[in-house]
C-alpha atoms as an extended CHARMM CRD file, in Angstrom:
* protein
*
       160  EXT
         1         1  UNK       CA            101.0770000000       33.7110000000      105.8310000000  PROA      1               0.0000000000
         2         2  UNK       CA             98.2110000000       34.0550000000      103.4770000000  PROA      2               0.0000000000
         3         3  UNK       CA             95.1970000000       34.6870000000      104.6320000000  PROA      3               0.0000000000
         4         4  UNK       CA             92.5370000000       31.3010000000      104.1560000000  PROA      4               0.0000000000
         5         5  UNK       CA             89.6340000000       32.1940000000      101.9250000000  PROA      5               0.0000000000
         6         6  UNK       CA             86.5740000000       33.2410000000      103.9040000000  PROA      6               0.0000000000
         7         7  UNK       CA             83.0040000000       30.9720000000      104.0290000000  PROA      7               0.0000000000
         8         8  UNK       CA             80.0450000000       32.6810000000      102.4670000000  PROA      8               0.0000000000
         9         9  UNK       CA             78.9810000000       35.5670000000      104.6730000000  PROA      9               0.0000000000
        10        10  UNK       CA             75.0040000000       36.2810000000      104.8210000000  PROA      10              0.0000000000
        11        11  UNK       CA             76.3490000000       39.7340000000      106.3240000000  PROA      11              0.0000000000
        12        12  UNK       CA             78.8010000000       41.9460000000      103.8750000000  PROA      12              0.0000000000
        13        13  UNK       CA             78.8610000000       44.1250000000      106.4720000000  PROA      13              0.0000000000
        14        14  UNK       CA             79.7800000000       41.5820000000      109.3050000000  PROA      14              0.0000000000
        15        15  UNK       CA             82.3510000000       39.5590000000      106.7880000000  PROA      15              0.0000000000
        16        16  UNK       CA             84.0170000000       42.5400000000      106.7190000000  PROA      16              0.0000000000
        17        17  UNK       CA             84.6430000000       43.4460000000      110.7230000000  PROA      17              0.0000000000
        18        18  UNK       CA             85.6320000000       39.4190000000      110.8400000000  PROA      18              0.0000000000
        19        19  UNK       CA             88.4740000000       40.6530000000      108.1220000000  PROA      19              0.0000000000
        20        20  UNK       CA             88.8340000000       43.5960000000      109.5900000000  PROA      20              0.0000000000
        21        21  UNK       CA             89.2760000000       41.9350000000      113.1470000000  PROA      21              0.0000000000
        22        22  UNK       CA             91.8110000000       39.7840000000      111.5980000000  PROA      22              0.0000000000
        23        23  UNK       CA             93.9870000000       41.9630000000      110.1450000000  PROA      23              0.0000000000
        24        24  UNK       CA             94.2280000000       44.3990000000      113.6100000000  PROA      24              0.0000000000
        25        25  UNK       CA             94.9980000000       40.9620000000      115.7390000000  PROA      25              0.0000000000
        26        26  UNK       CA             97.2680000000       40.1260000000      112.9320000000  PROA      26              0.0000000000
        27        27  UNK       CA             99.2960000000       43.4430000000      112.8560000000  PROA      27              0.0000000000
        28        28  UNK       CA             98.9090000000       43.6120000000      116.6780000000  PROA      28              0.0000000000
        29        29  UNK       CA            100.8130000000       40.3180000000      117.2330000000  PROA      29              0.0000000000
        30        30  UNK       CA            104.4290000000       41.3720000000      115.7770000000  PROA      30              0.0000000000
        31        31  UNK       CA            104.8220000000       44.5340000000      117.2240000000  PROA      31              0.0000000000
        32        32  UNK       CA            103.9790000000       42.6490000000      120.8370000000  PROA      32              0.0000000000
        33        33  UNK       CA            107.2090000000       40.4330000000      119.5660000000  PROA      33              0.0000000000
        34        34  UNK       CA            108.9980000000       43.2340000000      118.9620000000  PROA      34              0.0000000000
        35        35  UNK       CA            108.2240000000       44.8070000000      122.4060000000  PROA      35              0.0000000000
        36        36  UNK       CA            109.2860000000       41.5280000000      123.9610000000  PROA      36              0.0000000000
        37        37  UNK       CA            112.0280000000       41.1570000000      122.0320000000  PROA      37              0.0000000000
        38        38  UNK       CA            113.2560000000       44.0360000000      123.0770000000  PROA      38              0.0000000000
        39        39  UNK       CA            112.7110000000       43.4440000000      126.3460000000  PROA      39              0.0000000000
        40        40  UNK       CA            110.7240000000       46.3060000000      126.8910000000  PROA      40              0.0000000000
        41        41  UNK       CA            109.3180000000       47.3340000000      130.3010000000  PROA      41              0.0000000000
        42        42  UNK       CA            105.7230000000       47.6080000000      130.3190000000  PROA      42              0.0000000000
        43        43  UNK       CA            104.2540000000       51.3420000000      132.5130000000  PROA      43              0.0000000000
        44        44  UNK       CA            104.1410000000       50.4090000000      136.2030000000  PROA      44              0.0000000000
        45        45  UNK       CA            100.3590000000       50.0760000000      136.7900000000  PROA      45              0.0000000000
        46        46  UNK       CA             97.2820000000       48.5120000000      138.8590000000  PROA      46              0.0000000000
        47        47  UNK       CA             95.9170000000       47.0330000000      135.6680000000  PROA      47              0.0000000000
        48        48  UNK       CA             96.7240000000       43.6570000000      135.6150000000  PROA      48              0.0000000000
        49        49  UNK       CA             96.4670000000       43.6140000000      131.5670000000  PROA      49              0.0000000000
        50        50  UNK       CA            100.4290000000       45.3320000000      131.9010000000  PROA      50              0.0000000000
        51        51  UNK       CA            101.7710000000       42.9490000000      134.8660000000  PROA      51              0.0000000000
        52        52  UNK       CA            103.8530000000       41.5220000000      132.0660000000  PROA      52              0.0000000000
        53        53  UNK       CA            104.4020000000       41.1220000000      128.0410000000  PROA      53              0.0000000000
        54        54  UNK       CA            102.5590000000       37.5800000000      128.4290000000  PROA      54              0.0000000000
        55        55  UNK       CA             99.7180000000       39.4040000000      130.5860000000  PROA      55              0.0000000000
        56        56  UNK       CA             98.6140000000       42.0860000000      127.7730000000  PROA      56              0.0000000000
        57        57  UNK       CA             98.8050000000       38.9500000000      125.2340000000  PROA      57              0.0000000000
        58        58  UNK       CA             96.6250000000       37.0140000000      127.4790000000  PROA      58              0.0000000000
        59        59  UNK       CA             94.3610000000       40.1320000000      127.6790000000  PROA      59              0.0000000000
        60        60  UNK       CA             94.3070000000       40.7560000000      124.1790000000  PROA      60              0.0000000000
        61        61  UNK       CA             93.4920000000       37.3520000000      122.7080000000  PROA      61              0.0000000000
        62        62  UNK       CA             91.1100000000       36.7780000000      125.6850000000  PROA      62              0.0000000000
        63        63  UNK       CA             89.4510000000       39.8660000000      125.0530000000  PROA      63              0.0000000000
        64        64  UNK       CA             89.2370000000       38.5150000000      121.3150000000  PROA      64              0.0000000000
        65        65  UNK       CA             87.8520000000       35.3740000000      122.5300000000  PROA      65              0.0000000000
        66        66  UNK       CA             85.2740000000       37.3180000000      124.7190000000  PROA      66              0.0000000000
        67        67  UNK       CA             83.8790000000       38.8160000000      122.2230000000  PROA      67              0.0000000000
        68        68  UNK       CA             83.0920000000       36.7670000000      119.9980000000  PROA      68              0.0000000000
        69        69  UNK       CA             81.6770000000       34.3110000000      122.4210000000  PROA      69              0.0000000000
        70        70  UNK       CA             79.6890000000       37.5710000000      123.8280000000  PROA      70              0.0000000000
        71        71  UNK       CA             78.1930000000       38.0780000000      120.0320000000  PROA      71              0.0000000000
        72        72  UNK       CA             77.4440000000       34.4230000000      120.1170000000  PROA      72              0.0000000000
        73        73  UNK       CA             75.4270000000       34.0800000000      123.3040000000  PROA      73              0.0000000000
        74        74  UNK       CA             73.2590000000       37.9220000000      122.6610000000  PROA      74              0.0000000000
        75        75  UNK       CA             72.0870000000       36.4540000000      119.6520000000  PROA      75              0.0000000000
        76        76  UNK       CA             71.5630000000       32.8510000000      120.6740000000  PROA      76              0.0000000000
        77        77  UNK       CA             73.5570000000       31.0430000000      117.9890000000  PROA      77              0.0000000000
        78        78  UNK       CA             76.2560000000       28.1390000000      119.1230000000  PROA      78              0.0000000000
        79        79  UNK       CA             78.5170000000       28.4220000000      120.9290000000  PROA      79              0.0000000000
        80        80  UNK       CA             81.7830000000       29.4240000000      119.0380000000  PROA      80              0.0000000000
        81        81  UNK       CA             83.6620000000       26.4970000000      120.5360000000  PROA      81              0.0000000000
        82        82  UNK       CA             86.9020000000       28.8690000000      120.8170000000  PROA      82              0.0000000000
        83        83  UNK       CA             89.1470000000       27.6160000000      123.5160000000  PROA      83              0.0000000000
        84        84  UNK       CA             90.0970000000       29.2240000000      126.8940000000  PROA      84              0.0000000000
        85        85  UNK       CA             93.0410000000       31.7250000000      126.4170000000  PROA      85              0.0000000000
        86        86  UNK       CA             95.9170000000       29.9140000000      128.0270000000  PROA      86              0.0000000000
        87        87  UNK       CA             97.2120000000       31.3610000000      131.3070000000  PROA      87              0.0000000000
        88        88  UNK       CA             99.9670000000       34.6640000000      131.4140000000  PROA      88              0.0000000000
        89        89  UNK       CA            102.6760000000       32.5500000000      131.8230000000  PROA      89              0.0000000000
        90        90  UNK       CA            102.2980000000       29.9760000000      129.0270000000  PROA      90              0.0000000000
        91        91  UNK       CA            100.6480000000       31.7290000000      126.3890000000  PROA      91              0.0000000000
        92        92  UNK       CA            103.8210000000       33.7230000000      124.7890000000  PROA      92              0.0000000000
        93        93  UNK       CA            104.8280000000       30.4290000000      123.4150000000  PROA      93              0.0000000000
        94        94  UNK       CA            101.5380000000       29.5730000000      122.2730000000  PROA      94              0.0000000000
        95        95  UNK       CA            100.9870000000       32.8560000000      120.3040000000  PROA      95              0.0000000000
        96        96  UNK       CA            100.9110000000       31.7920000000      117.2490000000  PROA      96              0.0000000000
        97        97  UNK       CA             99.1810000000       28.7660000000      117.2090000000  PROA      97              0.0000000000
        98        98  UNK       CA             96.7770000000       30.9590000000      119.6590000000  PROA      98              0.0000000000
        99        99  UNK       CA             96.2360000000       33.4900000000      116.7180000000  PROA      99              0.0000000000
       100       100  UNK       CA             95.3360000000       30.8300000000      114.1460000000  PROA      100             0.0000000000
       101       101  UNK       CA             92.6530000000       29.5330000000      116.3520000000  PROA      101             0.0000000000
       102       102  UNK       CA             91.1020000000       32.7240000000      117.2770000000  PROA      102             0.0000000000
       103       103  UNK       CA             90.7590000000       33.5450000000      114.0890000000  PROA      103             0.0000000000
       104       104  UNK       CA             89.5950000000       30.3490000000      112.6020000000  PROA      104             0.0000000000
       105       105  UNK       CA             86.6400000000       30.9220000000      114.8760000000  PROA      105             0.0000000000
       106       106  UNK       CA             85.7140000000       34.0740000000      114.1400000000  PROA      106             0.0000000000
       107       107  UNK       CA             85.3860000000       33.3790000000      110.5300000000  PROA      107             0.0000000000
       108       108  UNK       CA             83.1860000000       30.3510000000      111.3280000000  PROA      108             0.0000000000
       109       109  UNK       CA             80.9110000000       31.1600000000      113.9860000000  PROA      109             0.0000000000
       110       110  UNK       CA             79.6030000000       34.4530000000      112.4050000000  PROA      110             0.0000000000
       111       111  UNK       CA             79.0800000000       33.2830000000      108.8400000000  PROA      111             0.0000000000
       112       112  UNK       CA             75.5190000000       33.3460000000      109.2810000000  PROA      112             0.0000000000
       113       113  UNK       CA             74.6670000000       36.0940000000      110.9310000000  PROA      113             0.0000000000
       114       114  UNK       CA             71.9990000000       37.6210000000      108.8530000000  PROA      114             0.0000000000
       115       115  UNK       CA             72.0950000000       42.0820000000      108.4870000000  PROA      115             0.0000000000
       116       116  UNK       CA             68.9270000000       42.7010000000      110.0940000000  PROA      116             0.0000000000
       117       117  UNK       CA             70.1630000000       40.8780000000      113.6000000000  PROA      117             0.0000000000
       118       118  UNK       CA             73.4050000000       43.4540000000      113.7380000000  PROA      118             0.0000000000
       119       119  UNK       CA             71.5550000000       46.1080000000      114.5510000000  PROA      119             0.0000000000
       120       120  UNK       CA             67.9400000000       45.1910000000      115.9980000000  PROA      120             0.0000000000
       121       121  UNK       CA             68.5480000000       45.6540000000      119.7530000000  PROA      121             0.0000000000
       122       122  UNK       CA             71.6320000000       46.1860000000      122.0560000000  PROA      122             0.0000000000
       123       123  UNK       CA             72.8840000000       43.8170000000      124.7840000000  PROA      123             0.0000000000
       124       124  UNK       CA             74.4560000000       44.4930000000      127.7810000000  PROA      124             0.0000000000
       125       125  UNK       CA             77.9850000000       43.6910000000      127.6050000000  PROA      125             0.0000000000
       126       126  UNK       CA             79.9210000000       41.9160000000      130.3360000000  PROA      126             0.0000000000
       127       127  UNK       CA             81.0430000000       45.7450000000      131.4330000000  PROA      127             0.0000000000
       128       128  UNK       CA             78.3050000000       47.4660000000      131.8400000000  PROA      128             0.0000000000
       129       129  UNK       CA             77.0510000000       49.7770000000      128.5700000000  PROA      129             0.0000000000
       130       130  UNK       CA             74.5440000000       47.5650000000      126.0280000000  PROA      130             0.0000000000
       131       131  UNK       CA             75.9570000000       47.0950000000      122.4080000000  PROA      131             0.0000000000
       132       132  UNK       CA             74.5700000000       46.1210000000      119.4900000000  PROA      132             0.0000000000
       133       133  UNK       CA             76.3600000000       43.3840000000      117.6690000000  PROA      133             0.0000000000
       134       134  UNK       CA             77.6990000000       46.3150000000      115.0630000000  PROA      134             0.0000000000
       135       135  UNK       CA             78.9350000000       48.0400000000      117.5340000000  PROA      135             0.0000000000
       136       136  UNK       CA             80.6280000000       44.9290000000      119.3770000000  PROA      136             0.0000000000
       137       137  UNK       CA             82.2970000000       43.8700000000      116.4940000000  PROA      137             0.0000000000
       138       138  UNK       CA             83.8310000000       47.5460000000      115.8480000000  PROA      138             0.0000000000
       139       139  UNK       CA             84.9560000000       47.4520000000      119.8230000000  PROA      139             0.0000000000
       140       140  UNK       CA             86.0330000000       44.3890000000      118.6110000000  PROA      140             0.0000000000
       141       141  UNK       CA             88.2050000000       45.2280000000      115.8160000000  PROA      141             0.0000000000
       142       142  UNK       CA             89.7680000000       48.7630000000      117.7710000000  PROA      142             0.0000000000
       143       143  UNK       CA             91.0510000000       46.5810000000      120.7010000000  PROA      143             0.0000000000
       144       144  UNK       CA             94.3980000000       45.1610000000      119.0110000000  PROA      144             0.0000000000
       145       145  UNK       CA             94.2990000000       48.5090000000      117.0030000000  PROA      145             0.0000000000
       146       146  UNK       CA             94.5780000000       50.6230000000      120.5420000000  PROA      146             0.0000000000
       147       147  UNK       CA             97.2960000000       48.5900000000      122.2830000000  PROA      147             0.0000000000
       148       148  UNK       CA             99.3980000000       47.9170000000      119.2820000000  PROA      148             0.0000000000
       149       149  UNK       CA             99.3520000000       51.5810000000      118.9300000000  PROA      149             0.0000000000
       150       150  UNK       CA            100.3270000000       52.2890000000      122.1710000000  PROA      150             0.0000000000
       151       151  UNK       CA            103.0170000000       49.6670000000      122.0540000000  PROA      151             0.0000000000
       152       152  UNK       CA            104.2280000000       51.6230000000      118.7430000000  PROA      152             0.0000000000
       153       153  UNK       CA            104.3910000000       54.7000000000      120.6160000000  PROA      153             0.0000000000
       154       154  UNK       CA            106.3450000000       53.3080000000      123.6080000000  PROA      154             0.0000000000
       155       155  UNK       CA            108.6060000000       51.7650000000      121.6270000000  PROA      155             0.0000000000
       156       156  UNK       CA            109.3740000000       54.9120000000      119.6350000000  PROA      156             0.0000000000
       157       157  UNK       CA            109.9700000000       56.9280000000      122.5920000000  PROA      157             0.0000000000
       158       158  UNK       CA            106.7390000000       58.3710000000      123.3040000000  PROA      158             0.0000000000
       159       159  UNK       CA            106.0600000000       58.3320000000      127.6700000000  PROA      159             0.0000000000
       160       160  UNK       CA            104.1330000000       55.8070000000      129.4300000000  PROA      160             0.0000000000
């Protein structure tokens, strides 16, 4: 699927993480396929983002949707209007249609986000540590990067 032309950005620097963002949830969401496809078994673990294939899609596009609605709030702009992450259980047959939402929102809500605001101050994220918005939107971009990795390593053998 192509990927839609972008609004004007105030921020070259924050277009690109939006891109950047895109393209790691993009790449992240066929090798997740191919895991389930497979019918690969997750690692037996406490962390409820691994309970099942439809749990670590649920925590990776709600993690997606956290953030940006995380940027959106520390820097008092609207509300990215992205909606809730549907439940474990459901959202494998959403994915798709999931994706395209995400990522319409993204590319939206942070158009206007201006260079000087990306760096002024950090905010305490919903974990603990403060971040600035740069930093956020890196975190941001790494997530889907780290677990389609480790799904890529799994699959290819590597242990759990």
């Amino acid at each position: 699927m192509p990927i839609p032309p972008l609004p004007p950005f105030r921020s070259a620097g924050v277009r690109a993480l939006v891109l950047l963002h895109e393209r790691e949830l993009r790449a992240f969401l066929p090798v997740w396929e191919r895991a389930r496809a497979a019918g690969f078994a997750l690692p037996a673990t406490t962390d409820p983002a691994y309970a099942s294939h439809g749990a670590l899609l649920f925590h990776v596009f709600g993690a997606a949707r956290g953030y940006l609605v995380w940027i959106c709030s520390s820097l008092e702009i609207a509300d990215p209007e992205v909606s809730p992450t549907p439940p474990a259980e459901r959202i494998e047959g959403e994915a798709r249609e999931r994706l395209e939402h995400l990522l319409e929102r993204w590319r939206i809500a942070l158009a206007e986000v201006p260079d000087e605001r990306v760096e002024d101050r950090a905010y305490p994220s919903r974990w603990g540590p403060p971040y600035t918005i740069d930093a956020m939107l890196e975190h941001a971009v790494m997530h889907p990067i780290r677990h389609r990795f480790q799904l890529e390593n799994w699959l290819a053998g590597a242990p759990r």
